[in-house]
VOBA-1610 file (N, C-alpha, C; in pm, whole numbers, padded with zeros to 5 digits, always signed):
BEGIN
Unk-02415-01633+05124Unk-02446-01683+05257Unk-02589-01737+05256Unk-02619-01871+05297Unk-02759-01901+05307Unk-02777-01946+05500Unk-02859-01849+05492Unk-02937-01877+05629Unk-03037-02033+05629Unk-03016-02091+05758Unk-03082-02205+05796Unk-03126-02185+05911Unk-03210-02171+05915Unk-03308-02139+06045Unk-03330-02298+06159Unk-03247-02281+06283Unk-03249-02417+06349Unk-03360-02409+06418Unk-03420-02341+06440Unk-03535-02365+06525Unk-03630-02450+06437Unk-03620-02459+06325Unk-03722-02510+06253Unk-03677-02684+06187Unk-03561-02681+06280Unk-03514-02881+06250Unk-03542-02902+06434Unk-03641-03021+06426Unk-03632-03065+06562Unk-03656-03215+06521Unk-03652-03306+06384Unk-03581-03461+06365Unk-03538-03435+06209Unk-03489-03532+06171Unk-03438-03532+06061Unk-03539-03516+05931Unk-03640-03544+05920Unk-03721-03496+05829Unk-03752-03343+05827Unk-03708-03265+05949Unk-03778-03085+05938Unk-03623-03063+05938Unk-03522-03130+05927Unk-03395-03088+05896Unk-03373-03080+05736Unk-03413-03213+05725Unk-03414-03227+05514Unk-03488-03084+05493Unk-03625-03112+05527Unk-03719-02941+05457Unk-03636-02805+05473Unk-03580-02731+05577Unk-03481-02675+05628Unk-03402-02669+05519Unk-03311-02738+05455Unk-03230-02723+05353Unk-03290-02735+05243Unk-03362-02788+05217Unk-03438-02802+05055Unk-03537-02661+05035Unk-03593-02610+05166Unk-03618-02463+05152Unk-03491-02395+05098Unk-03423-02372+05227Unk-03289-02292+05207Unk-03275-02293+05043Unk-03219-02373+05045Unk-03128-02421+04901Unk-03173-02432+04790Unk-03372-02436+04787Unk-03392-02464+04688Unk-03371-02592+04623Unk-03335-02687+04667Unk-03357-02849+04604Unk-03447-02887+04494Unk-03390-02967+04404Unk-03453-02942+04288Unk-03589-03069+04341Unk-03693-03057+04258Unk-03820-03165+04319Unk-03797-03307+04313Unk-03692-03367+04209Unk-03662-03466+04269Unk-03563-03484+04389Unk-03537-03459+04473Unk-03474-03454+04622Unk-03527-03519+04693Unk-03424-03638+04731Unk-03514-03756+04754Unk-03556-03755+04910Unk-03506-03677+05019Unk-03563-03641+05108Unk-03502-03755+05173Unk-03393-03776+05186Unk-03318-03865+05310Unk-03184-03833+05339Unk-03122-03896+05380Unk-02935-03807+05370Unk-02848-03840+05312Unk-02830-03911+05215Unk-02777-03916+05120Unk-02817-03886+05005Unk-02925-03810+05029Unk-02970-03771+04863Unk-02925-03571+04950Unk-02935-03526+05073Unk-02886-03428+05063Unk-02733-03435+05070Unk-02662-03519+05098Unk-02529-03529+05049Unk-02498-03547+04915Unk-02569-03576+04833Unk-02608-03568+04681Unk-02597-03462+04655Unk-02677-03355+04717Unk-02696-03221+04632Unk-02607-03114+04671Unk-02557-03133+04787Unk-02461-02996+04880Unk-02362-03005+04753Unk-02273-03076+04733Unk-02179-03054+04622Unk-02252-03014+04483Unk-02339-02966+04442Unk-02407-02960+04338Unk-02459-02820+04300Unk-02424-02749+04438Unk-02458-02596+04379Unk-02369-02560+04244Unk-02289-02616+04209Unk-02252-02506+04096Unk-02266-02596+03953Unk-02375-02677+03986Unk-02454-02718+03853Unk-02588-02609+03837Unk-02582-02572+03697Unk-02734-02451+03670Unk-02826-02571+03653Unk-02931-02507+03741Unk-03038-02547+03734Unk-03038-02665+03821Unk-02994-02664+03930Unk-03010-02779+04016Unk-03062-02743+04154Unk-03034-02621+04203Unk-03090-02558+04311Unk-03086-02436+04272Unk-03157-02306+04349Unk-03171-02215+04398Unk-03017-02154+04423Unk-02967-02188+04528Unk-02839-02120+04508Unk-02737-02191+04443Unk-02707-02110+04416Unk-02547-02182+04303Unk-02431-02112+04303Unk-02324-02152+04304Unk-02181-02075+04311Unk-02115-02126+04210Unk-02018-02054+04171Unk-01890-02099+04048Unk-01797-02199+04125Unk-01767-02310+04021Unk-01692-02398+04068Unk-01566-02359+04157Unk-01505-02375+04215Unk-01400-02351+04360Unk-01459-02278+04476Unk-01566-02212+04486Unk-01606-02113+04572Unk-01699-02198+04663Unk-01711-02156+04741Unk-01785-02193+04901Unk-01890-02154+04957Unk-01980-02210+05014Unk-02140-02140+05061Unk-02064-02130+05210Unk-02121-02017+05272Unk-02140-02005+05424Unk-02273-02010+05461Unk-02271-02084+05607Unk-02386-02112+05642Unk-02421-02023+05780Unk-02492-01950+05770Unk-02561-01869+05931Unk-02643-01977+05929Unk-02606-02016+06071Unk-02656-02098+06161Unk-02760-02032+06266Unk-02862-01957+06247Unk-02969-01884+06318Unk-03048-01995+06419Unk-02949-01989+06585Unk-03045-02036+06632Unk-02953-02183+06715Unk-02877-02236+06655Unk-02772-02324+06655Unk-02771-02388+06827Unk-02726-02289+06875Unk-02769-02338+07065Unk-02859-02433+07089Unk-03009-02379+07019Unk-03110-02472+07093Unk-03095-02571+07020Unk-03042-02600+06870Unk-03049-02716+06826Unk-02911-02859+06875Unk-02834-02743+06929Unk-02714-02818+06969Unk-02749-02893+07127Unk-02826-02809+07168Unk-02895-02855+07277Unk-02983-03010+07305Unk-03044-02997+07187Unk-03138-03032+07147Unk-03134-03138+07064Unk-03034-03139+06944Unk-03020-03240+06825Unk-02876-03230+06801Unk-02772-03248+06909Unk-02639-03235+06864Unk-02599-03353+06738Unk-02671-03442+06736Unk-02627-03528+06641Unk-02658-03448+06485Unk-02768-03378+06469Unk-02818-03333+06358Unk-02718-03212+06349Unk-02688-03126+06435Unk-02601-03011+06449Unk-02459-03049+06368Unk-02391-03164+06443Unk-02286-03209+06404Unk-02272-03304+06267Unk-02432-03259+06152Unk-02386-03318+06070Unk-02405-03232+05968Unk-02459-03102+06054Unk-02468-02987+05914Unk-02310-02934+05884Unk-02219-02908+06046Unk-02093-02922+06081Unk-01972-02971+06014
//
């Protein structure tokens, strides 16, 4: 399970940091959204992030906070979604 703390995405650049914390993103991460659509499928390469799972298995995401961001950034909400 990796926690993502929403209080701490309020535009899309503190959303990228948010996951590249979380996740551990490797330093080239190019910091736009298709380079984190790049990497979400990529946990179960070693050595590419921080967390990693065996191929077929699934990350869950606690969403800590989710209300105010849905409130707030439903577009960003609905694309972690």
């Amino acid at each position: 399970m990796v926690r993502i703390d929403c209080s701490n995405i309020t535009d899309w650049e503190t959303f990228r940091d948010e996951f590249a914390q979380s996740f551990g993103f490797p330093a080239f991460y190019g910091r736009n959204l298709n380079a984190w659509i790049d990497c979400m499928p990529c946990l179960d390469e070693d050595d590419e992030c921080d967390v990693t799972i065996s191929t077929g298995e699934h990350v869950t995401l606690q969403l800590f906070k989710a209300a105010e961001l849905k409130r707030t950034k439903p577009e960003i909400l609905s694309t972690i979604l």
